[in-house]
C-alpha positions, -999 to 999 in steps of 0.1 A, spaced: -272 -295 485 -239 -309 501 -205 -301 481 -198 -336 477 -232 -343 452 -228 -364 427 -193 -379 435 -185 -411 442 -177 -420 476 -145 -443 469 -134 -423 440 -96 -422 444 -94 -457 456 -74 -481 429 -85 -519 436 -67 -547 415 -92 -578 405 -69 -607 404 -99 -632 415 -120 -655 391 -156 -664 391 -174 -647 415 -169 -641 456 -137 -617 449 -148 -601 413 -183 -595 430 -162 -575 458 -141 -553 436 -179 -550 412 -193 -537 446 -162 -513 454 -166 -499 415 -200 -493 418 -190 -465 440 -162 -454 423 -131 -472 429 -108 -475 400 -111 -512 396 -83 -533 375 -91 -568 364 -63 -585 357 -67 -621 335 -43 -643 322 -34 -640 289 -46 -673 277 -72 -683 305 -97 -652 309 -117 -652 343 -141 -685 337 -170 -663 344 -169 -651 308 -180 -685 293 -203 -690 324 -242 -691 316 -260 -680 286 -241 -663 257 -250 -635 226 -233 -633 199 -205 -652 217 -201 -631 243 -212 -639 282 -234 -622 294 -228 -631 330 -194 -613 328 -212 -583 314 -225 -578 353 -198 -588 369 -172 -569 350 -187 -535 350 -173 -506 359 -136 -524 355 -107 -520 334 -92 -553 315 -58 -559 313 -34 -590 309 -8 -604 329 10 -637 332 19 -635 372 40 -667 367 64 -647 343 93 -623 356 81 -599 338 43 -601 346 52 -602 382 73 -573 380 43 -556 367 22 -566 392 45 -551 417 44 -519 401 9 -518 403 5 -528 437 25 -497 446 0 -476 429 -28 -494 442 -53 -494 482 -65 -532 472 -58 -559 460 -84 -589 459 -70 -624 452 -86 -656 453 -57 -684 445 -52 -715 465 -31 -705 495 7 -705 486 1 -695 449 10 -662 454 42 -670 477 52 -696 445 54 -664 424 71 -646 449 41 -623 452 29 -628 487 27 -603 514 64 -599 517 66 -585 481 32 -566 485 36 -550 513 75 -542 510 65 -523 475 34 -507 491 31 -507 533 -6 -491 530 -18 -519 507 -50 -546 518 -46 -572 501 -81 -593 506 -75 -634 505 -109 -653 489 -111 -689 493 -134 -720 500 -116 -725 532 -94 -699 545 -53 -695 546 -51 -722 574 -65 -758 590 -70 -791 576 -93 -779 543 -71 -744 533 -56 -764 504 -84 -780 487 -104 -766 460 -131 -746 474 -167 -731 457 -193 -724 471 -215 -748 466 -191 -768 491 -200 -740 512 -234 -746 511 -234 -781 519 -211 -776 550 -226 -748 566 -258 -763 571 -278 -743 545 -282 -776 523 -293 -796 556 -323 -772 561 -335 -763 528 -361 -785 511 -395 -805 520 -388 -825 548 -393 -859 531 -373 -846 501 -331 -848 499 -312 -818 511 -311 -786 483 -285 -766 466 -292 -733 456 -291 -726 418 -275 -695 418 -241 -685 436 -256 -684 470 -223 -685 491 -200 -669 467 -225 -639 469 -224 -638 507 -186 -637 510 -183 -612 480 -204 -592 498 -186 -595 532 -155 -594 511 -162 -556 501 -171 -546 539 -140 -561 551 -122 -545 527 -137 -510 536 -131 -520 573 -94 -527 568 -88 -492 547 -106 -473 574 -82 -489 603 -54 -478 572 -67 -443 580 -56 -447 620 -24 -469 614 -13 -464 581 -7 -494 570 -17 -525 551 -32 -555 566 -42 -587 552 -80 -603 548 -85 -640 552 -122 -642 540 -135 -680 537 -165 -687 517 -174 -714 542 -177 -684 568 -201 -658 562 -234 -679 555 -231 -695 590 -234 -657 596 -266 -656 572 -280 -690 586 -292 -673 619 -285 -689 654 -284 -722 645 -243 -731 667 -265 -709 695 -294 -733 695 -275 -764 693 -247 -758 719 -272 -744 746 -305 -767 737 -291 -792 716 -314 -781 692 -310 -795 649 -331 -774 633 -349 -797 603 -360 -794 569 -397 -773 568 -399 -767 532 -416 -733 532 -431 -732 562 -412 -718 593 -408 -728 630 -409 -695 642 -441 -684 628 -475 -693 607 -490 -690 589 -454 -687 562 -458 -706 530 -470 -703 492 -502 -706 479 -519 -710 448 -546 -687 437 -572 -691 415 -555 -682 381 -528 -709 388 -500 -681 403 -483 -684 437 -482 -658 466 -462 -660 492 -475 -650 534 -454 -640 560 -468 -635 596 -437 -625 616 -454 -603 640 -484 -608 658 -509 -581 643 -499 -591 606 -514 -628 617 -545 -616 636 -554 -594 605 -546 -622 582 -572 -642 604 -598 -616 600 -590 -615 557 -598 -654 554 -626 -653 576 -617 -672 605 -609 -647 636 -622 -672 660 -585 -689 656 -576 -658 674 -589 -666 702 -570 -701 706 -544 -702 733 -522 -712 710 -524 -688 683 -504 -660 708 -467 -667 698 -454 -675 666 -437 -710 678 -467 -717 690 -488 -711 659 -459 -731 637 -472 -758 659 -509 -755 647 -497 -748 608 -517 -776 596 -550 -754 604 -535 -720 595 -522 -735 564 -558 -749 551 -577 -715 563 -556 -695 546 -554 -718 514 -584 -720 510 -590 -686 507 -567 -679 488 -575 -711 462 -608 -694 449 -593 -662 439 -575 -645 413 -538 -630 421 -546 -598 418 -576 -596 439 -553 -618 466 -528 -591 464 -554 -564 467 -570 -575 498 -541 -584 516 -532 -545 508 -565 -534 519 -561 -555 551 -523 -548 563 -514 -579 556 -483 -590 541 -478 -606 511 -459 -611 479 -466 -625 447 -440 -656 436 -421 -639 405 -397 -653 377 -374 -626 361 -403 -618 336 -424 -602 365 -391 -587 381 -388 -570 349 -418 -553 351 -425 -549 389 -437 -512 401 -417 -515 428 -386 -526 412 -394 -499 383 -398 -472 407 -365 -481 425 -346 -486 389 -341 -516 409 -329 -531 370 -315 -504 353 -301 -498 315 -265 -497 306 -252 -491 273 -225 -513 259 -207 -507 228 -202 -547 218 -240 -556 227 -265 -521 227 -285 -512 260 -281 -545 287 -307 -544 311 -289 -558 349 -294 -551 386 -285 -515 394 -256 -501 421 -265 -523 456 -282 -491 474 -285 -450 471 -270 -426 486 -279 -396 492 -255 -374 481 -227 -395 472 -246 -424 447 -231 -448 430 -232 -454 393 -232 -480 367 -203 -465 333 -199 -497 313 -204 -529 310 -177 -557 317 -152 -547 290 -138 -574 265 -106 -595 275 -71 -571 278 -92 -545 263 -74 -518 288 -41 -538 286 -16 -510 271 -37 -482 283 -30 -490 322 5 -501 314 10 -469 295 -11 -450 326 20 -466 346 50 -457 328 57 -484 310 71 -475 273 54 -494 239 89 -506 237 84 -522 273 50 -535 266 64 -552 231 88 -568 255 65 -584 278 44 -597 248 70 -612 236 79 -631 269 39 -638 271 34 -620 304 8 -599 287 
């Protein structure tokens, strides 16, 4: 067993959460996960909006319970003297900070990265928006659904008859929270050559062109739109849902060759193998009229399970269409701890996604549950030096 077992691979790191809803949170989530000290910092009167997003119980978000785990609350009025001179006195304590205000907010409160960086040269500090620090858009308000539409996801998603679709969920807020943590560990590891600070300008618009595939590739060198294909794909079929017998939904992938000659041999119909068009997978996508209907109707007069069975027995691949009641009790995702338990002393065990991989001998870890609003307020300002005399006196001016 190696020395390091059980530890947390960022333990040591101190990250301050000054973002709201959910690209930059999600980050400094991901770097907690792992052990970071995270510190989310909230206005005193306006807590992060993520708190009242989504379903509630017992008056408390549940959304916020995910996103806030693993973090310390505290409160701070940045538009204050006093709450900025807090501030600075935690940025010299801290490796990150993760903002996500519209550029120049920070430089009104005289907290840009002059202030930062003079009160701490090794800090990151990691700039979130819907547009970036610069060029025409960097002002406007950004989320990411306008993400979404601009990058081209919208323009490709949907039946092709049917209006461009939005994703219900934070798609591109996701994405950038997630590239948001790896440039975050990218700009501390060139700390470790240079040692010093550096800033990240991560735009929500950016990384799902990243995610999209070579779509700019395709259209500066062929000219090439890709269109709307509901579920089916240009690069290979048979790919779409079908329905089975007891009224469920499977999904079929045939990315690689062998998976769609053995799917040909399931249904029954190996003489499409033989076609001269059934050897590439652009080629098939061509033909998914036929693929489509042999497979279908296979598929339409039999139960899931025995789908699902056969498709096992066969090498084939396939996956059954879920809701979160089937993810809940999936054998895969069960056997993974995929959703694991957390107890939380304001709600009792929560049930959420678990840490975003596993190490092997450095794991990451799930302690708590987001926190209540300031809850770690005079804890961390106590942690810092500050006297109750001191804290009283920021109350009183409202920076806390």
């Amino acid at each position: 067993m190696s020395a390091h077992q059980g530890q947390s691979p960022l333990t040591g790191l101190r990250v301050l959460d000054l973002a709201t809803l959910f690209a930059g949170p999600l980050a400094a989530t991901m770097l907690g996960d792992f052990g970071a000290e995270v510190i989310k910092i909230e206005h005193p009167a306006k807590p992060d909006p993520s708190r009242g997003h989504g379903p509630s119980k017992d008056g408390i978000g549940l959304w916020w319970k995910l996103l806030g785990r693993n973090k310390r609350t505290i409160t701070l009025n940045l538009s204050k003297p006093g709450g900025r001179e807090t501030l600075l006195r935690l940025a010299a304590t801290a490796d990150v900070v993760i903002e996500n205000f519209r550029p120049g907010t920070l430089e009104k409160w005289d907290l840009g990265w002059a202030e930062l960086s003079a009160a701490n040269p090794r800090l990151v500090l990691a700039r979130v928006t819907g547009f970036g620090q610069f060029g025409p858009y960097a002002h406007r308000p950004g989320f990411g659904t306008l993400a979404e539409a601009m990058s081209g996801f919208a323009a490709i998603t949907g039946e092709p008859d049917a209006p461009p679709t939005l994703p219900p969920f934070g798609l591109a807020d996701s994405i950038a929270g997630l590239a948001t943590a790896y440039a975050v560990m990218t700009a501390l590891t060139a700390r470790e050559r240079t040692g010093e600070g550096q800033v990240i300008d991560m735009a929500i618009i950016e990384p799902i062109l990243t995610v999209l595939g070579p779509q700019p590739l395709w259209y500066d060198q062929l000219g090439h739109v890709q269109p709307r294909t509901g579920n089916r794909s240009a690069n290979n079929a048979p790919r779409n849902t079908y329905r089975t017998a007891d009224g469920s939904w499977v999904a079929v992938s045939t990315s690689a060759q062998s998976i769609a000659e053995r799917l040909m041999r399931l249904v029954g119909r190996p003489e499409l193998i033989d076609e001269p068009w059934f050897a590439t997978g652009a080629d098939r996508a061509r033909h998914a009229d036929v693929l489509d209907e042999a497979v279908g109707t296979w598929i339409a007069v039999r139960t899931r399970a025995e789908v699902l069975a056969a498709f096992e027995k066969a090498e084939a691949a396939v996956a059954p269409i879920q809701d979160v009641r089937d993810v809940m009790t999936d054998p895969q995702y069960q056997a993974l701890d995929t959703i694991t338990t957390v107890d939380d002393p304001e709600l009792g065990p929560l049930r959420m996604q678990n840490v975003l991989f596993r190490l092997s001998s450095t794991p990451g870890a799930i302690h708590w549950a987001g926190r209540p609003h300031g809850a770690d307020t005079d804890t961390v300002l106590a942690e810092l030096g500050l006297t109750d005399r001191e804290i009283d006196a920021l109350r009183s001016e409202g920076a806390l």
